[in-house]
C-alpha positions in Angstrom: -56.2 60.3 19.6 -53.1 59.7 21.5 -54.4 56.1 22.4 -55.0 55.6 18.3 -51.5 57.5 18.1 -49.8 54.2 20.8 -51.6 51.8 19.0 -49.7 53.3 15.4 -46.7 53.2 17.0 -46.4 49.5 18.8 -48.0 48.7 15.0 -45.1 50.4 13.4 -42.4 48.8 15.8 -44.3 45.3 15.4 -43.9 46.0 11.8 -39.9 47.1 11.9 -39.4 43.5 13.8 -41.9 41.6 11.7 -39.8 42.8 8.4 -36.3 42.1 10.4 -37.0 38.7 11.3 -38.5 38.4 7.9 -34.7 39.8 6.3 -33.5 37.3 8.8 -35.4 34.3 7.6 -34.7 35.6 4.2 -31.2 35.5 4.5 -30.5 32.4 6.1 -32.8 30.9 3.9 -30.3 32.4 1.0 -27.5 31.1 2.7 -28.6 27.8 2.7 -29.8 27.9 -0.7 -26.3 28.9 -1.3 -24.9 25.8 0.4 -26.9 23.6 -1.3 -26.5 25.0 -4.5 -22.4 24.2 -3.9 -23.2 21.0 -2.7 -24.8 20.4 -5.4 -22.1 21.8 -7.9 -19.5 19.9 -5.7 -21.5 16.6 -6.3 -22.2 17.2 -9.9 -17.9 18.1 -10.5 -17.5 14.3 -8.4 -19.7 12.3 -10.8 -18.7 14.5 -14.0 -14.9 13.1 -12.3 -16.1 9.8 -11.8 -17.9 9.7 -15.0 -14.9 10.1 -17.0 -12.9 7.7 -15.0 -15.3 5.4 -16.3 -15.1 5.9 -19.5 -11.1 5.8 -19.8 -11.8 2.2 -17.8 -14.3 1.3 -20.2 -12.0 2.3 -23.5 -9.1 0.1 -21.8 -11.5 -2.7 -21.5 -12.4 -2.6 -24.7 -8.9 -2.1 -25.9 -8.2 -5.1 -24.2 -10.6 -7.0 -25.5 -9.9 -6.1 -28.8 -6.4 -7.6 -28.6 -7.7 -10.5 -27.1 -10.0 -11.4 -29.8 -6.8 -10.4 -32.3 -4.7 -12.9 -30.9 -7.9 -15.4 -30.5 -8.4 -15.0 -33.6 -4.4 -16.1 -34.6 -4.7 -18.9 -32.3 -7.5 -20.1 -34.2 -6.3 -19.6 -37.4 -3.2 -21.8 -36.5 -5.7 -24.1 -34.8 -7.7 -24.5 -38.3 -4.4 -24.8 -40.4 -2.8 -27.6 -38.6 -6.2 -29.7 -38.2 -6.4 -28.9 -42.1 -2.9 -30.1 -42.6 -3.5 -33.3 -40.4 -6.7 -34.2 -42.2 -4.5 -33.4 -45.2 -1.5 -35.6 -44.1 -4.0 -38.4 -42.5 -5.6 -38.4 -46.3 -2.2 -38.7 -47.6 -1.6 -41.8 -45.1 -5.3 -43.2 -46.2 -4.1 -43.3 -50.0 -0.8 -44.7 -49.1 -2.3 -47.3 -47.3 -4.5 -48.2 -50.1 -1.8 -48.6 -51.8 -0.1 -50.9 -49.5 -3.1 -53.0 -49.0 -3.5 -53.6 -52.8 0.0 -54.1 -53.5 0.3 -56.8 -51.5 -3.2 -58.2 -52.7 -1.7 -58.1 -55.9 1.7 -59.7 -54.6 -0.5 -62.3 -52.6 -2.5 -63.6 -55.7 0.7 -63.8 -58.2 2.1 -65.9 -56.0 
C-alpha cells in the first residue's frame, strides 16, 4: 500500500509539472498569437495607409488627365477651325482665280 501510495504521489507531482509546462506552452503560445495578431493589425493599418495614398494619386491622375484632354480638346478645336477657314479662304482663292483665268480668256479673244 505505501509502494501504490509512492507511485500516487510521483503520478500526482508528474501531473503538477505536466499541467505547468502545459500553462507554459499555453502561454507563450498566447503570447505569440498576440504578436502576430499586432503584426498583423500593424500590416493591415500600413496597406489600409498605402491604399489610400493610392487612391488620392490615382484621383490626381485622373484630374490631370482630365484637363489634359480639356485643353486637347481646345487645341483641336482651334486646329479644325483654322483648317476650315483655310479650306474656306483657299476656295475663295480657287473662285477668284476662275475668275481671273476667264477674264482674261475673254479679254484674249475680244482682242
Amino acid at each position: 500500500m505505501a509502494q501504490r501510495d509512492a507511485e500516487v504521489s510521483q503520478l500526482r507531482e508528474a501531473l503538477q509539472i505536466a499541467q505547468a509546462d502545459h500553462a507554459t506552452v499555453v502561454r507563450h503560445c498566447e503570447e505569440v498569437r498576440a504578436e502576430l495578431l499586432g503584426a498583423v493589425e500593424q500590416q493591415q493599418q500600413e496597406s489600409d495607409k498605402v491604399l489610400r495614398q493610392k487612391e488620392k494619386e490615382i484621383d490626381s491622375l485622373k484630374e490631370a488627365l482630365a484637363v489634359l484632354q480639356k485643353e486637347t480638346d481646345k487645341s483641336s478645336k482651334k486646329i479644325e477651325k483654322k483648317l476650315t477657314d483655310n479650306v474656306a479662304h483657299v476656295e475663295k482663292l480657287k473662285d477668284q482665280l476662275k475668275e481671273v483665268v476667264q477674264e482674261k480668256v475673254s479679254l484674249t479673244n475680244s482682242t
